[in-house]
Backbone bond lengths (Angstrom), bond angles and torsions (degrees), N, CA, C in turn:
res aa  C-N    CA-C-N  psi(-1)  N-CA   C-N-CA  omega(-1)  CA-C   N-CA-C  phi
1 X - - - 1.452 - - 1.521 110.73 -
2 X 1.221 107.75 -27.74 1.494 105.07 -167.89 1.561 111.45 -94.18
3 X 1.515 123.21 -24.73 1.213 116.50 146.13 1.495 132.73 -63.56
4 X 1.691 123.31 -32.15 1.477 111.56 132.62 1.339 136.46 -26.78
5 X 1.546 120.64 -31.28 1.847 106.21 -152.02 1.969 66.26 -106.58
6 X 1.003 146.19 -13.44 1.454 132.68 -144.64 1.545 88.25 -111.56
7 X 1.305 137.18 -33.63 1.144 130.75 168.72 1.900 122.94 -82.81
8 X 1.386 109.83 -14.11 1.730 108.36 166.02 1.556 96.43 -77.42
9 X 2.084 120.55 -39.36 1.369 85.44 171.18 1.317 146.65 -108.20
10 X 1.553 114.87 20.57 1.105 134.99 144.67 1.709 108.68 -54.74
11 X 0.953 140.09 -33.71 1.709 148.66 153.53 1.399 124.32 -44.52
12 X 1.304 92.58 -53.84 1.580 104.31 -166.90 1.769 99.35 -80.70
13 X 1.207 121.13 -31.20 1.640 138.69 -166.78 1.843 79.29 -73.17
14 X 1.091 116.98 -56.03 1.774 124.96 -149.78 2.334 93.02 -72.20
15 X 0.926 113.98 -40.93 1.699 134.55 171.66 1.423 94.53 -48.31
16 X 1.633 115.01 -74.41 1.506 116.88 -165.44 1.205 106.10 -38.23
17 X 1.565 104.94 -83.28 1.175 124.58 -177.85 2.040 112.89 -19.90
18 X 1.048 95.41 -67.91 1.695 107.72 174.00 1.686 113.65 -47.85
19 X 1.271 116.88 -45.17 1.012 125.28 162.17 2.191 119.13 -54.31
20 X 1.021 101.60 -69.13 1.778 100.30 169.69 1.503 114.48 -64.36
21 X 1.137 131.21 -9.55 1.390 145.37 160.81 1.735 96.17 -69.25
22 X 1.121 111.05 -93.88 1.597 97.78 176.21 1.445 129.77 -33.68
23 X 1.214 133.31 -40.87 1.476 153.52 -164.34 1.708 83.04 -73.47
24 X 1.283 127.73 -72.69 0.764 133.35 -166.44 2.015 113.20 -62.38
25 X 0.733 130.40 4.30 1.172 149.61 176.67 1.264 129.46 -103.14
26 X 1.202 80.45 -59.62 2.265 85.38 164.44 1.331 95.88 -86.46
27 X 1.554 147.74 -64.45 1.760 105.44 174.37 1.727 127.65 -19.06
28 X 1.207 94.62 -77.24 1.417 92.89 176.04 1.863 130.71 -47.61
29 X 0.786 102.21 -32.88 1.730 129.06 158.79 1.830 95.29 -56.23
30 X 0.945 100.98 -93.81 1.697 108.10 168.05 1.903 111.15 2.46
31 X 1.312 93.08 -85.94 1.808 137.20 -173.18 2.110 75.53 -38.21
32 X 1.263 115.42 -86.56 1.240 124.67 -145.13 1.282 81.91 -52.26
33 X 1.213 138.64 -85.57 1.338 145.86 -155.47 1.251 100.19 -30.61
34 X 1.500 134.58 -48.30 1.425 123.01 -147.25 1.280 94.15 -111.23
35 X 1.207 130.80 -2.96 1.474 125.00 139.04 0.797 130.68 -70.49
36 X 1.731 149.28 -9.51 1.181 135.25 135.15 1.190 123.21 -90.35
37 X 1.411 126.49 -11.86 0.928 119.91 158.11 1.903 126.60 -36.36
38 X 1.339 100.53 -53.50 1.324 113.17 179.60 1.786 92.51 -111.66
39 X 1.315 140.77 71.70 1.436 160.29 130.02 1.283 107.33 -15.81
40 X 1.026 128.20 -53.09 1.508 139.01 -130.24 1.648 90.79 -99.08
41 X 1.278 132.35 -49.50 1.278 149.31 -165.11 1.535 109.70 -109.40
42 X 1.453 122.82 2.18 1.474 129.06 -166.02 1.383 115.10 -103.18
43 X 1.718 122.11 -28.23 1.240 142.83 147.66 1.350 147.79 -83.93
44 X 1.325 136.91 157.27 1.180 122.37 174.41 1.163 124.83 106.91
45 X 1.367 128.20 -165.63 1.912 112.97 -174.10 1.637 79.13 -101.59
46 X 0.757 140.07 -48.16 1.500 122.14 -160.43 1.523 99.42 -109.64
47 X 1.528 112.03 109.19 1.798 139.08 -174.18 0.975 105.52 -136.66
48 X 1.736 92.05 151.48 2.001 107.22 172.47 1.178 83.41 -146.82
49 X 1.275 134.28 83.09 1.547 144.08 -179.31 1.645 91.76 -90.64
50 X 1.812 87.90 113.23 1.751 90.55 -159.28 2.091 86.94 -86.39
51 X 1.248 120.35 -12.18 1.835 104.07 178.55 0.979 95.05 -43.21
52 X 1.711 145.87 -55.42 1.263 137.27 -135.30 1.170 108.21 -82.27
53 X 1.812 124.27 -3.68 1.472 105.52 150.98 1.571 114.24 -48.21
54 X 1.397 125.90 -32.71 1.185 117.55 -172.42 1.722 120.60 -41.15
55 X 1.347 115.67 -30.72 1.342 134.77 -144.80 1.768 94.15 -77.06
56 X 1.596 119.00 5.74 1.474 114.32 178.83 1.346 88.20 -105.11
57 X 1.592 154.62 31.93 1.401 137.89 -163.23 1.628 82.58 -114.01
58 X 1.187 149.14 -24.39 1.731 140.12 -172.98 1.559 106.59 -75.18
59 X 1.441 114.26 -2.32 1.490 118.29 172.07 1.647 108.96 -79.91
60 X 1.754 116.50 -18.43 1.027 127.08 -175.77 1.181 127.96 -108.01
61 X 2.112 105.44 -26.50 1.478 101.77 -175.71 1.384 113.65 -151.77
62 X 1.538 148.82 54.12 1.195 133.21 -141.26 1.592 109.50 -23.27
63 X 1.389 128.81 -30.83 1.717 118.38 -172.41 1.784 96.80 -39.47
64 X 1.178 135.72 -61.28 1.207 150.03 157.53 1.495 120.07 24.23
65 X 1.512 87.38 -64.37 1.826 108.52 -173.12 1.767 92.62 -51.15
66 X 1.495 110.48 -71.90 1.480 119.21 -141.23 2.062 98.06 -77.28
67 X 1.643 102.29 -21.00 1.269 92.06 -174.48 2.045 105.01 -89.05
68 X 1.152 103.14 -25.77 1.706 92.29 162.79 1.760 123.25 -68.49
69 X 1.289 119.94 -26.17 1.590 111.83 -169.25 1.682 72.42 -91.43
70 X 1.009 162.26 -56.61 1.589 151.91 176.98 0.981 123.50 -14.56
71 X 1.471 104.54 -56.12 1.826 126.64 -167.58 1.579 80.55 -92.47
72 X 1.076 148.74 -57.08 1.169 121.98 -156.43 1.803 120.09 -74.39
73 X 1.325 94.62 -20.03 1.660 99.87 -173.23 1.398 100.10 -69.03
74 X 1.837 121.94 -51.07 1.365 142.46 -176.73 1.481 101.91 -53.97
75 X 1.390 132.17 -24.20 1.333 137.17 178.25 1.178 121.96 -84.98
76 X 1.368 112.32 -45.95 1.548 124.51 174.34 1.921 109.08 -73.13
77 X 0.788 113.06 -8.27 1.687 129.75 -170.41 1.547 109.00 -88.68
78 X 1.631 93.43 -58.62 1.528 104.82 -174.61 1.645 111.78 -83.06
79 X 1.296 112.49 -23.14 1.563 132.91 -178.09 1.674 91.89 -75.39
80 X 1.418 137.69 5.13 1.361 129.29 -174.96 1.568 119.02 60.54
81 X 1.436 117.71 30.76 1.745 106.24 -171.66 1.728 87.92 -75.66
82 X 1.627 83.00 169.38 1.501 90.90 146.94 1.495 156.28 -81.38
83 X 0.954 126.05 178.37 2.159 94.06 -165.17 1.617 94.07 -67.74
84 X 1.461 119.09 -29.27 1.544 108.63 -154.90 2.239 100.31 -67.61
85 X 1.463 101.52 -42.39 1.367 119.07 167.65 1.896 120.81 -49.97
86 X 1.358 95.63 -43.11 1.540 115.84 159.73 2.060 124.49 -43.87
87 X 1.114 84.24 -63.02 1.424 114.18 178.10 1.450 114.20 -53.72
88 X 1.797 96.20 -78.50 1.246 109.98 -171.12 1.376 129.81 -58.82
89 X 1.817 109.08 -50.82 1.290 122.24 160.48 1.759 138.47 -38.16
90 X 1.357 100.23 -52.18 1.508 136.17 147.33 1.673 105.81 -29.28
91 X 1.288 118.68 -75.71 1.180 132.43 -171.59 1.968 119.54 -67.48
92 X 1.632 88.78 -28.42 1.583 95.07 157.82 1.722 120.97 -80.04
93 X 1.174 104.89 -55.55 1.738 99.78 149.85 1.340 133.22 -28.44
94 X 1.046 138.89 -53.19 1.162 155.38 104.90 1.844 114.28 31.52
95 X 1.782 71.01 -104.62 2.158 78.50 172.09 1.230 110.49 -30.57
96 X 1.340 119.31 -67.83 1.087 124.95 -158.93 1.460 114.07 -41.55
97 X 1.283 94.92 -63.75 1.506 85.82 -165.89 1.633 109.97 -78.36
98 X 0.964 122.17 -4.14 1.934 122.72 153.05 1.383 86.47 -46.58
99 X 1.433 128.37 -74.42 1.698 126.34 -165.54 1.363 117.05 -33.77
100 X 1.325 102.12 -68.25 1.554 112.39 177.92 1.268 103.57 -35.65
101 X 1.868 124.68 -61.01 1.340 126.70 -143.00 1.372 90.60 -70.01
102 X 1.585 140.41 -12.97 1.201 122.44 -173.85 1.151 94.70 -107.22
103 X 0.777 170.21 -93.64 1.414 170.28 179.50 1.874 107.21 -6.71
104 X 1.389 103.98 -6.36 1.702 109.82 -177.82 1.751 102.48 -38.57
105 X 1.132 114.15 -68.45 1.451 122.72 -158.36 2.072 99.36 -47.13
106 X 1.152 139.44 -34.04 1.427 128.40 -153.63 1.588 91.77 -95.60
107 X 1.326 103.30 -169.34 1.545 126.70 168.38 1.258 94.72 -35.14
108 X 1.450 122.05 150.00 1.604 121.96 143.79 1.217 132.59 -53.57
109 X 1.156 94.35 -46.10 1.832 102.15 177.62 1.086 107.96 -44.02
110 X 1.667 128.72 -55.43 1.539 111.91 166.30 1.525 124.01 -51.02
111 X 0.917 126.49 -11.32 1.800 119.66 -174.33 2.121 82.83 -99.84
112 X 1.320 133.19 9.52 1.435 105.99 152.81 1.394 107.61 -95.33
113 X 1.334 139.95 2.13 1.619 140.87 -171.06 1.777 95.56 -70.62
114 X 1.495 117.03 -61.35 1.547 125.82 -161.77 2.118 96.79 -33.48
115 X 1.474 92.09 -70.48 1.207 108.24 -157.14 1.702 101.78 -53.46
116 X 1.132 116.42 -56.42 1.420 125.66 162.61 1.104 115.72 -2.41
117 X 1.289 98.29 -81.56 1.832 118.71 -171.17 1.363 98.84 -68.41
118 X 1.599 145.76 -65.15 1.567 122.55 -163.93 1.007 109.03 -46.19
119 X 1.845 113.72 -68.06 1.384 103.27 175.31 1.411 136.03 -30.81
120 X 0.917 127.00 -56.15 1.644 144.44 -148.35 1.894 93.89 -91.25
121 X 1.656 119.07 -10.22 1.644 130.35 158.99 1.304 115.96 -98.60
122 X 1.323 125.04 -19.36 1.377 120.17 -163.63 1.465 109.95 -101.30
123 X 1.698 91.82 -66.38 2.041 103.41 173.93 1.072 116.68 -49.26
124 X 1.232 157.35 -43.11 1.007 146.68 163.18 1.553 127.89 -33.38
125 X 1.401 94.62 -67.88 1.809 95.39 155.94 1.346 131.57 -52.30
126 X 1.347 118.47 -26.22 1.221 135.34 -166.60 1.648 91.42 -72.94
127 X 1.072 104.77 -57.22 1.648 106.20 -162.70 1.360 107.48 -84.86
128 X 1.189 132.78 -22.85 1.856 142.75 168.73 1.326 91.53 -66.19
129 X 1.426 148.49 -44.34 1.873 136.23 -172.24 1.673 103.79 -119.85
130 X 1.194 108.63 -8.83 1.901 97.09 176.05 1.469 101.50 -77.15
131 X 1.943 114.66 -39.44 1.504 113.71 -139.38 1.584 94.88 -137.09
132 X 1.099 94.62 10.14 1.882 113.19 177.52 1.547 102.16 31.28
133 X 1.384 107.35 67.37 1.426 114.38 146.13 1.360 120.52 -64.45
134 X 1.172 87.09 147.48 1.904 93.64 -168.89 1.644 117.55 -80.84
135 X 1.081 121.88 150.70 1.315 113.59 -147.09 1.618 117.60 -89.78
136 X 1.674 114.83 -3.78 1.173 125.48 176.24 1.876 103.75 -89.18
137 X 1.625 119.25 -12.28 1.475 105.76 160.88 1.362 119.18 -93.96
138 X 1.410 120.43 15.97 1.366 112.31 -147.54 2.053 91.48 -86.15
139 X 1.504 120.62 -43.84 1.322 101.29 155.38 1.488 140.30 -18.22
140 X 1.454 98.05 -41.88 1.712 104.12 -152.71 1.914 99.98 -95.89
141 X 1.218 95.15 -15.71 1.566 118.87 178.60 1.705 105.73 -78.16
142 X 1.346 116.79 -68.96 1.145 113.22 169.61 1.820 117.31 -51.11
143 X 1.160 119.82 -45.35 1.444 102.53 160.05 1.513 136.77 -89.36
144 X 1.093 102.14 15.00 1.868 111.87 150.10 1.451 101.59 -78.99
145 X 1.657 114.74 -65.53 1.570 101.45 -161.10 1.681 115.85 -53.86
146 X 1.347 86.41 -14.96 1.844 89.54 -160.35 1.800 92.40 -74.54
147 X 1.722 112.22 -46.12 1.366 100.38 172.16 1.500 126.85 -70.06
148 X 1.138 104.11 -1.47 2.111 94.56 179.91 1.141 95.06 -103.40
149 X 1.497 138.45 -27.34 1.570 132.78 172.04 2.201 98.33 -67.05
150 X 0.919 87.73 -51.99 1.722 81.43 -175.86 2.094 107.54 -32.81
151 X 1.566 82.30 -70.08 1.434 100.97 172.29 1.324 122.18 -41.91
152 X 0.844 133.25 -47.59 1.553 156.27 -178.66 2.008 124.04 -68.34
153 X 1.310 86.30 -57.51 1.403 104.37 179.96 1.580 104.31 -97.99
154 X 1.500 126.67 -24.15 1.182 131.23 -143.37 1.626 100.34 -106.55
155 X 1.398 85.76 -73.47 2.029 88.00 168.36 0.992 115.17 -76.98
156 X 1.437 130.30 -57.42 1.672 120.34 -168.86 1.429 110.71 -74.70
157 X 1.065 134.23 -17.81 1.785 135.47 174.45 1.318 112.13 -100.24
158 X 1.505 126.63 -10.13 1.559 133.58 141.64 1.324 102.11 -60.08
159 X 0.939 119.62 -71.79 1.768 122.66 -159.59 1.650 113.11 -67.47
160 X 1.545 97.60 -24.81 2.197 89.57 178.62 1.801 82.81 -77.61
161 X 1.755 115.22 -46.12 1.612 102.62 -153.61 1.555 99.14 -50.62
162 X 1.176 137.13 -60.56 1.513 151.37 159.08 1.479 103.79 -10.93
163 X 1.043 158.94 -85.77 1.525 156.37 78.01 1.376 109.76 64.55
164 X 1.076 136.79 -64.93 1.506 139.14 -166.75 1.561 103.04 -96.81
165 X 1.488 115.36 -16.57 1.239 108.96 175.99 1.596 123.20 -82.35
166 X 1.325 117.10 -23.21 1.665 142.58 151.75 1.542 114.36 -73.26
167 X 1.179 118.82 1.37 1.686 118.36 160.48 1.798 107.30 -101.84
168 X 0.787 98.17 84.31 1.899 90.34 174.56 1.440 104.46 -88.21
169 X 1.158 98.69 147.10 1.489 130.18 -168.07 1.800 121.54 79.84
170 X 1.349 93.80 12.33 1.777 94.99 179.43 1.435 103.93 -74.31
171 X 1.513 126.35 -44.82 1.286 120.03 -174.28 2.063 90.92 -115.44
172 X 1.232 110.01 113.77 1.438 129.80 165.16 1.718 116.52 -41.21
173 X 1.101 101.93 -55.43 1.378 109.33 -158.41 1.440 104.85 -105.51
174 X 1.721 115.08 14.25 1.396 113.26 146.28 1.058 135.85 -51.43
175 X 1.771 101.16 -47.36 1.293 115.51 -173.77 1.803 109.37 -47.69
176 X 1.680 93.37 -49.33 1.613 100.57 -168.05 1.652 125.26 -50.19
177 X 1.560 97.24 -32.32 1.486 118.17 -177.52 1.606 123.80 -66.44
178 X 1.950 97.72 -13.62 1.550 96.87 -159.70 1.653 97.01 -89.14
């Protein structure tokens, strides 16, 4: 019997897994898409790279974490950054949604602050020494990114987190987490 109950959960362990493997796949799938989708507004010193609403989905699923720095690296890659833009950007994506994922349990609106802040610390620099912006816009740069991340992460990743939280049963293993 007990190699029975040890092999449904050797099964059920082997399912999860397969399951946040996928989740995590179409996020990132997601991220790229809706970064070129909207191209035009997704690059540059002044962005509202609307994927990064995505960056409220780790309130719903850890797959989240690994499929946003995914989609974002695959974005910044195919979007032509440079490796330092690659890297860095990526790695602010990233934080963020570590933030969010801890911040899961409160309001959503708090899981848009994480992403907020790396971004709105990192890109800036990123693009002042990746793309040698000149150093008398670098103010006006840091408060663009800070407003298209607001926008981005703030309203549209408030309003899906808001949204996905009135769909129960979209992410399964929410329930388990609460």
């Amino acid at each position: 019997m007990s190699d029975m109950n040890s092999l449904k959960d050797s099964r059920k362990q082997a399912q999860d897994k397969l399951k946040l493997t996928a989740q995590a796949g179409i996020i990132a799938a997601m991220y790229v898409a809706l970064t070129f989708v909207f191209a035009p507004i997704s690059f540059g010193a002044v962005q509202v790279r609307i994927a990064e609403a995505l960056t409220i989905l780790p309130i719903f699923t850890p797959a989240a974490i690994p499929g946003l720095f995914v989609g974002c690296l695959l974005g910044n890659i195919l979007g032509g950054g440079v490796i330092w833009d690659v890297i860095f950007g990526s790695i602010a994506t990233l934080l963020g949604a570590v933030g969010t994922y801890i911040l899961r349990k409160r309001n959503p609106i708090f899981g848009t602050i994480p992403p907020i802040v790396a971004n709105t610390l990192i890109v800036p620099f990123v693009l002042k020494y990746a793309y040698a912006v000149d150093d008398m816009a670098f103010p006006l740069i840091f408060l663009s990114i800070l407003g298209g991340e607001v926008l981005s992460c703030g309203v549209l990743g408030g309003m899906l987190g808001f949204s996905l939280r009135k769909a129960k049963g979209l992410f399964p293993q929410e329930e388990k987490t609460k």
